[in-house]
N, C-alpha and C positions, 0 to 999 in steps of 0.2 A: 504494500500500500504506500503509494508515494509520500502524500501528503498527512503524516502522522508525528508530526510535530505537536508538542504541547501534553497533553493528556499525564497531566502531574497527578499526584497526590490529592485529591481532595479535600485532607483533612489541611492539610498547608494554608488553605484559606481562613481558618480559624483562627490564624496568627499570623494571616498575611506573609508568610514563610515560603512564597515560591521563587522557585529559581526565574531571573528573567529570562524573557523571550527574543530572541533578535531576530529571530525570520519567522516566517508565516506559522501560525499554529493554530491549535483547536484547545479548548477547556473546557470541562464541564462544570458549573459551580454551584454552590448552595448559599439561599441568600440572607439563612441566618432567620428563616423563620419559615420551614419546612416546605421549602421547594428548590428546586431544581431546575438551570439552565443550561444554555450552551451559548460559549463566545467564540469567534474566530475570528481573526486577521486576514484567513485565504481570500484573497482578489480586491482586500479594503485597502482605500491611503493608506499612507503616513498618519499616524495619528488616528486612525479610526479603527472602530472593531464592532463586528457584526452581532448582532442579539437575536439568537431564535429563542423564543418562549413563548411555549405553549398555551400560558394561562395566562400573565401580566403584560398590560403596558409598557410595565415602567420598570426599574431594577431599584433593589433595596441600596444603601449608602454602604453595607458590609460587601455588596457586590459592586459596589463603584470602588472601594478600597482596594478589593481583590485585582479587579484588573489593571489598579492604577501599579499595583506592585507587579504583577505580571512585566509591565510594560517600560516602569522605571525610567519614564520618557522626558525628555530634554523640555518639551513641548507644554506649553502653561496650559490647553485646555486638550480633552480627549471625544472625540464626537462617538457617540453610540449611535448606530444603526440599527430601530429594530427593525428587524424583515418579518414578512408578511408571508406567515406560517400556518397550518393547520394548531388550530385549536383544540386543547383535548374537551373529551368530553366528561365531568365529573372532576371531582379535585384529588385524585390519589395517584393518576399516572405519569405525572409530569417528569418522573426520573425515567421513564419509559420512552418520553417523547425525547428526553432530552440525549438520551442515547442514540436515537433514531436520529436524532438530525446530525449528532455528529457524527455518526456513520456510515451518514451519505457525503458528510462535506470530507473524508479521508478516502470515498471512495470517489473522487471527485464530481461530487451533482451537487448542486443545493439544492437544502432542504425543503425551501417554498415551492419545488417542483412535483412533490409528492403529496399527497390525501394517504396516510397510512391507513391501513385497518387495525384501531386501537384493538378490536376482540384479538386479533394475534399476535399482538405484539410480543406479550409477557411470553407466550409459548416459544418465540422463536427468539426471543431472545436466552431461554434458559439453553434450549440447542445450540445455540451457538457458545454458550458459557462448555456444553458437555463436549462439543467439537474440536475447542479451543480456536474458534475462526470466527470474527465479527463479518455477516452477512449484511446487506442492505435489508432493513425491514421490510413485511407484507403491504405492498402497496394496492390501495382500492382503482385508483386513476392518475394520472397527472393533470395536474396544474400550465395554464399558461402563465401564470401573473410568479412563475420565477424569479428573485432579484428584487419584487417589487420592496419599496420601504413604504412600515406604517409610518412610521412617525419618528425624531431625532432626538436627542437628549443630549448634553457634554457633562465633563467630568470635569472642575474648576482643578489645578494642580498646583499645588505649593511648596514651599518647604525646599530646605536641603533634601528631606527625603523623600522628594517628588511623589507627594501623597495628595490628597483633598483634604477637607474640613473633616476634624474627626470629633462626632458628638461629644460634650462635656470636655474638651480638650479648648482651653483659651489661647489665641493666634495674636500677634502682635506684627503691626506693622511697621517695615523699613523705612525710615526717613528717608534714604542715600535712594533705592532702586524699587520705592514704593511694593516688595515681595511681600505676600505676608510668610509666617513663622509657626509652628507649634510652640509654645511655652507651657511650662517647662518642659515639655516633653521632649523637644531639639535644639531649644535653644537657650539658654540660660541670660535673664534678664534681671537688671538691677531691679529692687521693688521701685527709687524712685522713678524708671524708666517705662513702668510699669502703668504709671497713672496717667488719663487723660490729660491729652495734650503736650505730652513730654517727647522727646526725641528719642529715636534709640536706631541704632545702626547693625547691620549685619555683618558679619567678618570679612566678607567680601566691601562695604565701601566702609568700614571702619579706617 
């Protein structure tokens, strides 16, 4: 399978613990309130990365963290794309679906090309567990609207450790290159520097 890049550890997301990514990959993630996606880079910019999910909109701020560390990128904003995917049906299969679509994008198709048949998924996916070979899932029909995008999201990126806004974590901003900052968490700030309207500089325009 050419394009099987990525496919880390899962639980890595927990502590944002993944190794980065430097060329095109696939992930699958959990968003820290029991469900399950899939991300990929395959055929996105610089800077972007594709979202199939089955059930949500939108992606939880545990899954914008995940990716931001996956990607570890230079880049001050990260555009999500979500694509326009089959819907599951019921709220228990989304780790079903979400293997499904990245087992078409390793097997090179995208996912929004396919209508799976949720009734066999779980079946053929244990088969393929007993074979040791990930198949493309039971397809009902194909899709023309391949590619298409619902809708866009970005991911704001900060910090030395090129991360976003992380709940209950206070950020301070640069006077010198206007960046914001984790405090205390990356970056260590005097308390007076600390108070509105004070100056405080980062090690870079210090």
């Amino acid at each position: 399978v050419p394009l099987r890049n990525g496919f880390q550890d899962v639980c890595c997301g927990r502590t944002y613990a993944f190794d980065v990514e430097s060329s095109e990959f696939t992930q699958v993630l959990h968003n820290g309130h029991g469900h399950w996606i899939t991300i990929s880079t395959i055929g996105a910019r610089e800077a972007e990365v594709l979202v199939f999910d089955s059930l949500y909109p939108s992606v939880s701020s545990s899954v914008k963290r995940q990716i931001a560390a996956l990607l570890a990128t230079d880049h001050d904003k990260v555009t999500l794309k979500h694509m326009n995917v089959q819907m599951q049906s019921g709220t228990y299969d989304c780790g079903l679906f979400a293997i499904a679509f990245a087992t078409a994008l390793v097997h090179g198709e995208h996912p929004g090309k396919f209508l799976f048949s949720q009734d066999s998924m779980r079946r053929h996916l244990m088969k393929c567990l007993e074979l040791g070979e990930m198949t493309t899932f039971p397809i009902k029909k194909t899709r023309r609207s391949a590619g298409r995008i619902k809708s866009e999201d970005t991911i704001e990126i900060h910090c030395s450790c090129r991360m976003p806004e992380i709940p209950g974590v206070d950020m301070i901003e640069c006077s010198g290159c206007s960046r914001w900052f984790h405090f205390p968490l990356c970056v260590s700030v005097p308390q007076e520097a600390s108070n509105k309207g004070s100056q405080w500089y980062c090690t870079n325009c210090d």
